[in-house]
Residue, then its C-alpha position, 0 to 999 in steps of 0.5 A: x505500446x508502453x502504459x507504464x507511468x513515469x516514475x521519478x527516479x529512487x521511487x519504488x514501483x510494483x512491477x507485479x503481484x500475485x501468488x502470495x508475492x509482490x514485485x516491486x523496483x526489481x525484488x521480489x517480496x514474498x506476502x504481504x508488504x507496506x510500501x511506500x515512496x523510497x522503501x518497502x517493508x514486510x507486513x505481516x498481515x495475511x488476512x483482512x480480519x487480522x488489520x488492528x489499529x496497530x497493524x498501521x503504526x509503521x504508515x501512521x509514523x510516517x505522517x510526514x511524508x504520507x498524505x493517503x493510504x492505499x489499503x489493497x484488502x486482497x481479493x476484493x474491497x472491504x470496509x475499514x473498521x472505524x478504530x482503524x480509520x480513526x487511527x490514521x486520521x489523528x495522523x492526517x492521513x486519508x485511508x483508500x480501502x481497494x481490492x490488492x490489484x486496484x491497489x498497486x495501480x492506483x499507488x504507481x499512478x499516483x507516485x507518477x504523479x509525485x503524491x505522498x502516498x503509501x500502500x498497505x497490501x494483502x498478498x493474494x494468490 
């Protein structure tokens, strides 16, 4: 039995992660990425403790189209550090800290859903 969501057609999709890389709408793309609803970008922050208010400013400019943010933290969930969470706020958009593989479902059922949503994911292994 199929549980893939639907997702509207030029959506991109997380087909799978692990081992340092994502696959996403059929490519694959080595560490750690941004994606959101019509691209995917390299993101180079390999750890949690490297995330700085900057590390976002590609989500934050993206205010328009993105209404929340899944921030897939790697292995496990941690908390966002306040400056950080402040940043997006400013730009009206809500941050939704998850481990990396929570992340990825969370963000395909929600572009099932047609939501403006985007994710922030830490590559894990």
């Amino acid at each position: 039995m199929d549980v893939t969501p639907l997702i509207p057609q030029g959506k991109q999709v997380i087909e799978s992660y692990g081992e340092g890389r994502f696959r996403i709408s059929g490519q694959v793309h080595q560490g750690s990425v941004i994606v959101f609803p019509e691209r995917t970008l390299s993101w180079p922050v390999a750890d949690f403790a490297e995330l700085k208010p900057e590390s976002l400013e590609a989500v934050a400019e993206a205010r328009k189209s993105v209404d929340v943010l899944l921030l897939g933290c790697g292995a496990r969930m941690q908390l966002v550090p306040r400056l950080l969470r402040e940043k997006l706020r400013v730009a009206g958009i809500v941050i939704e800290p998850m481990d990396t593989g929570a992340a990825c479902r969370t963000f395909n059922v929600l572009m099932s859903e047609e939501r403006q949503v985007a994710a922030a994911l830490i590559a894990v292994d």
